[in-house]
C-alpha positions as MATLAB code, in Angstrom:
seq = 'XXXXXXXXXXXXXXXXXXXXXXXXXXXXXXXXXXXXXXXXXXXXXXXXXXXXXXXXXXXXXXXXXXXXXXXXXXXXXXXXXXXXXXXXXXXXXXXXXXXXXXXXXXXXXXXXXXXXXXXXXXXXXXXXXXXXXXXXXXXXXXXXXXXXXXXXXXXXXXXXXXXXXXXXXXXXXXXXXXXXXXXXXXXXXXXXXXXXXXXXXXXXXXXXXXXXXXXXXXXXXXXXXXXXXXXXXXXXXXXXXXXXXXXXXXXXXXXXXXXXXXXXXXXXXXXXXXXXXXXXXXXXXXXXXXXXXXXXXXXXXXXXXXXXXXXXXX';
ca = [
     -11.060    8.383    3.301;
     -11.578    5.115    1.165;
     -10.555    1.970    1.255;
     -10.536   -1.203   -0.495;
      -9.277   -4.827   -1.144;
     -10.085   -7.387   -3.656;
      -8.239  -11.058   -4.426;
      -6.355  -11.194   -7.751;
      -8.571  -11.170  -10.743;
      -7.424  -14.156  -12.055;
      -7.533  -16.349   -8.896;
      -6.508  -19.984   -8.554;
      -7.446  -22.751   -6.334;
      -6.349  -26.443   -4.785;
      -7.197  -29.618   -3.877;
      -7.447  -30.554   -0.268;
      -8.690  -34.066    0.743;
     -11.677  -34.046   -1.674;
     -12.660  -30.358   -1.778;
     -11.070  -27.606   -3.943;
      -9.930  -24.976   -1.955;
      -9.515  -21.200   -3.513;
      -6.800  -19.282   -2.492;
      -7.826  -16.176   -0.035;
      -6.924  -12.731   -0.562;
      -3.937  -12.383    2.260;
      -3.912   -8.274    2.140;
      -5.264   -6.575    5.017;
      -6.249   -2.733    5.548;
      -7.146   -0.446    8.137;
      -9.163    3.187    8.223;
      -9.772    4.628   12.038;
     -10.579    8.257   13.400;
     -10.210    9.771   16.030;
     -11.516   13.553   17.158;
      -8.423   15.127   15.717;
      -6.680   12.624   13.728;
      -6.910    9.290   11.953;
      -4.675    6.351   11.036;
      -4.406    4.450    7.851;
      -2.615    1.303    7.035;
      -1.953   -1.633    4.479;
      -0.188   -4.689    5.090;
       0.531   -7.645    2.478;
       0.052  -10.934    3.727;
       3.069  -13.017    1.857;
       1.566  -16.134    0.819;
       4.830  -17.502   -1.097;
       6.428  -18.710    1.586;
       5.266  -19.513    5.377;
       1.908  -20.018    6.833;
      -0.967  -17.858    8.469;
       0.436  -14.680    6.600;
      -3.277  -13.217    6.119;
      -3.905  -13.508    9.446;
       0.037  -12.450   10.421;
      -1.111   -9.219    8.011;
      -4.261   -8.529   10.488;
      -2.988   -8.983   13.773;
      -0.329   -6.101   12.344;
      -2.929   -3.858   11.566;
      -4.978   -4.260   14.781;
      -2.275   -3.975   16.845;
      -0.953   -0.588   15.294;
      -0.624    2.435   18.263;
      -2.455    5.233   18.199;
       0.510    7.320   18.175;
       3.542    6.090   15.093;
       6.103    3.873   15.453;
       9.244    5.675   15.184;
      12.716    4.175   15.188;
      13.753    0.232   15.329;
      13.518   -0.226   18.703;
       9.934    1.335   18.904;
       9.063   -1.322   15.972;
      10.629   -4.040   18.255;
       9.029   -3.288   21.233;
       5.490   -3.333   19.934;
       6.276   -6.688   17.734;
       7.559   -8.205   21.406;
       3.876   -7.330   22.614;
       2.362   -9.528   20.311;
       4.888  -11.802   18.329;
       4.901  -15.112   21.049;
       0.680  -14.859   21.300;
       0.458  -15.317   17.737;
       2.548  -18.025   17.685;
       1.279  -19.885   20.534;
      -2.311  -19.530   19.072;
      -1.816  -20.354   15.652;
       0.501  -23.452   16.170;
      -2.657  -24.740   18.343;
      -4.235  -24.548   15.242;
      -2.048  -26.375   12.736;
      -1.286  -29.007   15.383;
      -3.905  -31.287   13.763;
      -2.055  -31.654    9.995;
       1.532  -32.067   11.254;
       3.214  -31.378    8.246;
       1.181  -27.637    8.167;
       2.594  -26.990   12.097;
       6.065  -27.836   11.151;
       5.929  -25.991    8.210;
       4.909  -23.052   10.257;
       6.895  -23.496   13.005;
       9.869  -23.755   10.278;
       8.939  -20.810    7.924;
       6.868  -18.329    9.797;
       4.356  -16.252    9.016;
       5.383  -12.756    6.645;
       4.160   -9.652    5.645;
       4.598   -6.275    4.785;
       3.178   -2.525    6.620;
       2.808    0.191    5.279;
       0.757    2.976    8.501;
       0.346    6.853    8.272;
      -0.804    8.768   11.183;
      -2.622   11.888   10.186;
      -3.098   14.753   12.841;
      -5.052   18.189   12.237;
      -4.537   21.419   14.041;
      -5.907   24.277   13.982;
      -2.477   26.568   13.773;
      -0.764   23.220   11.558;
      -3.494   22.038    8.873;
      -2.649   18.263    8.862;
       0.674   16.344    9.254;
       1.488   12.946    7.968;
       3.723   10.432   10.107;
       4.660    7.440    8.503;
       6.412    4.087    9.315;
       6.747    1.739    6.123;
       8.874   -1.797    6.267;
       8.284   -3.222    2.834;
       7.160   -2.602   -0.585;
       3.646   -1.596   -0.080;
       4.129    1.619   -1.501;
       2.695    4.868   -0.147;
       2.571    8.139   -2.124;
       1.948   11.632   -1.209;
      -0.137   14.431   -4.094;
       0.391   18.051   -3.780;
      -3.204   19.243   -5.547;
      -3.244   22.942   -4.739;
      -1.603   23.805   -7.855;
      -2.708   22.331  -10.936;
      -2.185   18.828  -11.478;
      -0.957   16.239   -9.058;
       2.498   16.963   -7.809;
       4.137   14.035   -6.107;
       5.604   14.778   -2.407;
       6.409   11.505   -1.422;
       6.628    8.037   -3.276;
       7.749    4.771   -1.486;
       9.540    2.850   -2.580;
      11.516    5.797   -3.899;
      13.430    4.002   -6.714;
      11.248    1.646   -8.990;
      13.773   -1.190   -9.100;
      12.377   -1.901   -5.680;
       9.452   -3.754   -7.516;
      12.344   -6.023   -8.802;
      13.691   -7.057   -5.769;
      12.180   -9.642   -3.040;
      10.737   -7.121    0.011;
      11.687   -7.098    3.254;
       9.024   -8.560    5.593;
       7.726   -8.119    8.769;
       7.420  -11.946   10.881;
       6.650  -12.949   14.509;
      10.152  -15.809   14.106;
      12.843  -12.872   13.346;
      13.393   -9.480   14.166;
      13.287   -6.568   12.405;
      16.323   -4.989   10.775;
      17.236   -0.907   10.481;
      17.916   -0.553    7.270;
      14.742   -2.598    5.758;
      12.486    0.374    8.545;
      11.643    3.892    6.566;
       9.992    6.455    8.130;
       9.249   10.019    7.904;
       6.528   12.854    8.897;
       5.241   16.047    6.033;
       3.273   19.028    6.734;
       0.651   18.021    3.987;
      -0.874   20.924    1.829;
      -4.190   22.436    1.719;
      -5.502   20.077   -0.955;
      -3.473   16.930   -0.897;
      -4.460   12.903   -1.818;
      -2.518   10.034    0.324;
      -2.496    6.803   -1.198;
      -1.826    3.508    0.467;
      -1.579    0.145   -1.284;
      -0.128   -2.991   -2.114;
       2.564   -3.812   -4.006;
       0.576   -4.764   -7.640;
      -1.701   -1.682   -7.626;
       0.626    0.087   -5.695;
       3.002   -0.477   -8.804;
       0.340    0.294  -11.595;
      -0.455    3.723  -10.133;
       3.641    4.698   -9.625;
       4.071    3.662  -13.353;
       0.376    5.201  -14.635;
       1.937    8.475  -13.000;
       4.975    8.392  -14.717;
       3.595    7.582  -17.874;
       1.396   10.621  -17.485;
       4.357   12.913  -16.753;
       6.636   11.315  -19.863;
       3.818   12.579  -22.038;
       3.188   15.360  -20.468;
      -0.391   14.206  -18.997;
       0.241   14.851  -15.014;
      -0.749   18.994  -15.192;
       1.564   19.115  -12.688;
       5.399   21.116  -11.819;
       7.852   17.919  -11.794;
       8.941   17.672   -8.227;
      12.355   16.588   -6.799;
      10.821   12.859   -6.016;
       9.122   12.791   -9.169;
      11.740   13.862  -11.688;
      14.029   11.219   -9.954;
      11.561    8.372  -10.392;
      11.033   10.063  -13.913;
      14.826    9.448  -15.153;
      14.762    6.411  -13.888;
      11.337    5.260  -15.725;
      12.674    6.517  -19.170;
      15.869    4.256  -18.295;
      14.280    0.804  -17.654;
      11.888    0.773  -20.226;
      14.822   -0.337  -22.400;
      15.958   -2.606  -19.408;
      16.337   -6.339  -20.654;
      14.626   -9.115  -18.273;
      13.557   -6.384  -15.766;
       9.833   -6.988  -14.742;
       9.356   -3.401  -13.867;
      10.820   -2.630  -17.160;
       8.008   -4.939  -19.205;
       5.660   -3.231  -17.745;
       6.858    0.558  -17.867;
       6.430   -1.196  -21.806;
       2.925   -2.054  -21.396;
       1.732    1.025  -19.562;
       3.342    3.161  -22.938;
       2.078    1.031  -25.325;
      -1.654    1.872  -24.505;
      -3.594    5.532  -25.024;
      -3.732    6.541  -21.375;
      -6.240    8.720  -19.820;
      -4.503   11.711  -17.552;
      -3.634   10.919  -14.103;
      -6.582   12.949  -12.920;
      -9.225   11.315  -15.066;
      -7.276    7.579  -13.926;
      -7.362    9.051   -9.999;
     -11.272   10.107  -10.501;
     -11.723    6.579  -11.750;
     -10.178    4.779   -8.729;
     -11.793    7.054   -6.013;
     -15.209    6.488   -7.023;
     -14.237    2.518   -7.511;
     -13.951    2.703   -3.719;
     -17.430    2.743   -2.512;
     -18.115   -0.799   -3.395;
     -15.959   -3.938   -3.091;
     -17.630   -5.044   -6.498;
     -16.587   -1.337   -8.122;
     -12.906   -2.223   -7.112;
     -12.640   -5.414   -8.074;
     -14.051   -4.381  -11.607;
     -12.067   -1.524  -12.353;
      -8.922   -3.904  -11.135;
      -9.882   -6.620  -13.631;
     -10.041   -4.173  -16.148;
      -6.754   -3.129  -15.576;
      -5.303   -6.349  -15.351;
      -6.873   -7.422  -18.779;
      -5.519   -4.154  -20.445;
      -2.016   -5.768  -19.442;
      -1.175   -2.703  -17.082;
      -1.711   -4.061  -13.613;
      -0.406   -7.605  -12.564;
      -2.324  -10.438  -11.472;
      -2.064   -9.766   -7.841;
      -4.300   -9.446   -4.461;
      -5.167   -5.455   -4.926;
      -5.442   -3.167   -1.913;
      -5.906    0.457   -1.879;
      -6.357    3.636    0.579;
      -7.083    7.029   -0.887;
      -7.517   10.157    1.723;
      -8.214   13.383    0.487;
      -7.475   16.427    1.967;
      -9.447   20.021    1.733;
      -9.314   22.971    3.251;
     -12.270   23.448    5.867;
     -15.515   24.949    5.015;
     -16.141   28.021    7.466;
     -19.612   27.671    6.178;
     -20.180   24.467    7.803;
     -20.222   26.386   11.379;
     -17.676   23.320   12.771;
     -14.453   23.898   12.131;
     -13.510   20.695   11.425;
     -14.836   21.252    7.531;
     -13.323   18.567    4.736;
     -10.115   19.088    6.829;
      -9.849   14.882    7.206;
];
């Protein structure tokens, strides 16, 4: 398990009083493990609008339960536990600049979540539990045949990158239909990738671009030949974002998905390795100018060799 997250390569800044003030990456992550399990999660702090959303983002992530959130009223129970502390603490704060504490007390504080739970059995292998409110996406690789089959892509339709997201925010509650969630037996070799929207985006559309040209080395699943039709059909779309850059990402010789998976993975050990292979992206025109966040877990079968059990299971 890896994990990542890096400000937007192209970062901009602002005057306060006499000092210039750079804007701060607002995404968040989280990697924990437990004996049999572990939980990963990504939540975008939305800076466009409200105040505090970075640390709105955190408190999310270090509040997740051990055990997944399941259903709207289990979402709005644990946001209860949490919502009025943040408030009270971080209107203290702002009380100082009065036009910043009625701003927040006006706007709130947003972001989005995106949380897996991973369990291994012995009998099972591992299962995936997942809560998502958002666009963070979250996708799920079959690797046991050859290629990289997708099980699972959120958001499942692309014109979801199009739209505003719905957001998570201590002022409002939750509503059912923004809340998906789900649970997967996951193969013996599978990859589960969290991340924010803008990298989250690039790797949904590198993907797809693989599998038009026949690149991926992998069967075309249900969720994939879905997102497929639908990729062939907006890259003729007229003032669709998503559509400009389903453009950009055919325009360029791409390496297979493999090869561009390989690439990211290793990126991971270093915040420095991230951010480089992200501004590389962004200056080949494929990956928007956006804070980047990404989780990548791998899953193996166990080594009996090892003489624990537990192998490359996790």
């Amino acid at each position: 398990m890896r994990g990542q997250s890096v400000v937007k390569p192209r970062n901009d800044s602002f005057t306060h009083g006499q000092n210039t003030v750079w804007r701060q990456n607002e995404d968040r992550f989280r990697l924990s493990s437990g004996k049999h399990g572990m939980l990963a999660a990504v939540a975008d702090g939305a800076g466009g609008s409200g105040l505090f959303c970075g640390p709105w983002a955190e408190t999310l992530l270090t509040r997740l339960p051990d055990q997944p959130l399941t259903g709207i009223a289990a979402l709005n129970q644990w946001l209860e536990g949490f919502c009025l502390e943040f408030q009270r603490s971080f209107s203290e704060r702002a009380k100082a600049e009065p036009r910043k504490h009625s701003k927040f007390m006006r706007e709130g504080s947003f972001a989005t979540l995106t949380a897996c739970w991973l369990e291994e059995s012995d009998q099972h292998g591992v299962s995936c539990r997942w809560t998502v409110y958002g666009d963070s996406p979250m996708l799920v690789f079959d690797r046991t045949g050859p290629g990289w089959a997708l099980l699972v892509g959120h958001p499942g339709s692309l014109r979801a990158f199009d739209q505003d997201p719905s957001l998570l925010s201590w002022k409002m509650l939750p509503t059912a239909a923004a809340l998906r969630s789900g649970s997967l037996q996951l193969p013996a070799r599978a990859t589960v990738v969290l991340a924010t929207d803008g990298v989250g985006q690039f790797l949904f559309l590198r993907y797809l671009a693989a599998l038009d040209r026949g690149l991926a080395g992998a069967t075309l699943s249900e969720p994939a030949a879905a997102l497929l039709d639908e990729f062939r059909s907006l890259r003729t779309s007229p003032g669709s974002r998503v559509g400009a850059a389903i453009g950009r990402h055919l325009a360029r010789s791409v390496p297979s998905f493999a090869e561009e998976m390989d690439t990211l993975a290793d990126s991971l050990a270093s915040e420095a390795g991230f951010a480089a292979v992200v501004a590389a992206r962004h200056g080949e025109g494929v990956l928007a100018d956006d804070d980047s966040t990404l989780i990548m877990i791998d899953i193996a079968p166990s080594d009996p060799s090892s003489g624990s059990g537990a192998g490359e299971g996790l």
